[in-house]
Structures are given as structure tokens and as C-alpha cells.
C-alpha positions in Angstrom: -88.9 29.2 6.1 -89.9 25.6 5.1 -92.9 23.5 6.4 -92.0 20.0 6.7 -95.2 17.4 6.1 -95.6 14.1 8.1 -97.6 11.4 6.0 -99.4 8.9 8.1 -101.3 5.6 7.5 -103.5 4.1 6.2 -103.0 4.7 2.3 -99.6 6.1 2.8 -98.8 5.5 -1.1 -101.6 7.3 -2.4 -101.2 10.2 -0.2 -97.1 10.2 -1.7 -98.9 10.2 -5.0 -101.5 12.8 -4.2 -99.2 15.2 -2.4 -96.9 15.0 -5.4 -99.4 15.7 -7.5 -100.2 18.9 -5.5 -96.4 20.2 -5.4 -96.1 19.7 -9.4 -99.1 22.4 -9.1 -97.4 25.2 -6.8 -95.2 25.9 -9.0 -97.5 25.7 -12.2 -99.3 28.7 -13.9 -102.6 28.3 -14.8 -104.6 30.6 -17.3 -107.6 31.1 -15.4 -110.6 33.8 -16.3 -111.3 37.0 -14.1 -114.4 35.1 -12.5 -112.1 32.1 -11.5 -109.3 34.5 -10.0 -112.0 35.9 -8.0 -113.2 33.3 -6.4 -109.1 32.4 -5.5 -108.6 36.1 -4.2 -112.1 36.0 -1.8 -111.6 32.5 -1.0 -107.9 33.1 0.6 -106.5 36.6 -0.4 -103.4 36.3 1.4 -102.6 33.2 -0.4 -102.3 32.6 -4.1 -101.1 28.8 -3.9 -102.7 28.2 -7.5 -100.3 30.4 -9.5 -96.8 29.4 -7.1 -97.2 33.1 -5.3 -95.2 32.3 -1.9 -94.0 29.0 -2.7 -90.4 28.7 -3.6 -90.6 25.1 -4.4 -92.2 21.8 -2.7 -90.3 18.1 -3.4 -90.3 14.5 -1.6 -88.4 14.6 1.4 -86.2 11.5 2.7 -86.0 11.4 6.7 -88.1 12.8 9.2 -90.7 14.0 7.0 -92.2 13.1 3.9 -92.9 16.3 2.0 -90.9 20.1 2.3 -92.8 22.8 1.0 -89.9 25.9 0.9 -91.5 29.9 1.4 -90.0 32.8 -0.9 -90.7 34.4 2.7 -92.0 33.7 6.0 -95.1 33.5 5.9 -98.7 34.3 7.9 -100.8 32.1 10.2 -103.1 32.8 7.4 -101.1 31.5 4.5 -99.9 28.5 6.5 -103.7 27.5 7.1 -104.0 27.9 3.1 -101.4 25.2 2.5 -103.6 23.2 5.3 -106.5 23.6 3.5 -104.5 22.8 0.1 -102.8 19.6 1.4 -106.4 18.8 3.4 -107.8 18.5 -0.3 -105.6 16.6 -1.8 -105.9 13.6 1.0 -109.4 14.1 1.4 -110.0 11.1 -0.7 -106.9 8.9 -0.2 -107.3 8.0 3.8 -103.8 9.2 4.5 -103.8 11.4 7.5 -100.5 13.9 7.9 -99.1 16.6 10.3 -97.5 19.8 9.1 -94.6 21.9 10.7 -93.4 25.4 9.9 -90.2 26.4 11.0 -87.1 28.1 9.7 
């Protein structure tokens, strides 16, 4: 299952550079302390976007959509409104607006 991102304007180039920016990261580890991973698991158990958990791989996308973020499996409401809240993050300060669709 894949879940295709639309990028709209204004700031169309920084939201390209911040959404790259946030792909590089699903599919890094990160070292993080008991306390941290805590916080992750109450925050969003179901979804563990941080350590690449779920996410087979996200890249650039020529066509339709901008941005295809590909599932190891189909995946929840849930964890689908944790990439949301992912993805809201890293436009918050860029002025990009976007639409997201999940679909096999």
C-alpha cells in the first residue's frame, strides 16, 4: 500500500525540501533514551515513524503526485493519521499546503 502526497502552493520548493528531509528520516535509526522512546510509544503507539517501523521506503515522485511514501503493510486509520501528523510538522513552517492519498 503506498500513500501518494500532493504538494501545493505557496512555498512549493521548500516544502520539496522539507518533505525530503522527512523521508531521509523514515528510514533512519536513531539512538534515542528509554524516556525519549516513551514519549514516541504514548504519543502514537501504533506508529513508530522515527525508527522506519512500517515504512518500506518514501522518495520524490514525478507525475501526479509529488511524494510516495510505500507501507511494509497496509496499514491503520491510526497509522495513516501518524504520517499526517508527521508530514503536518514538517510544512508547519514552510507555507506549503499538501493532500495525501492511501491506496494500494
Amino acid at each position: 500500500m503506498k500513500s501518494y502526497v500532493k504538494l501545493y502552493g505557496p512555498s512549493i520548493d521548500k516544502g520539496i525540501d522539507a518533505l525530503n528531509e522527512l523521508l531521509k528520516d523514515l528510514t533512519k535509526r536513531y539512538q534515542y533514551g528509554e524516556m525519549v522512546s516513551h514519549i514516541i510509544s504514548v504519543v502514537d503507539p501504533s506508529l513508530d515513524l522515527l525508527t522506519g517501523k512500517l515504512i518500506r521506503k518514501g522518495r520524490e515522485y514525478l507525475g501526479d503526485y509529488d511524494f510516495v511514501v510505500e507501507w511494509e503493510q497496509s496499514p491503520t486509520f491510526e497509522q495513516v493519521r501518524g504520517l499526517i501528523r508527521q508530514i503536518d510538522e514538517a510544512l508547519l513552517y514552510t507555507g506549503c499546503r499538501y493532500s495525501i492519498t492511501t491506496k494500494d
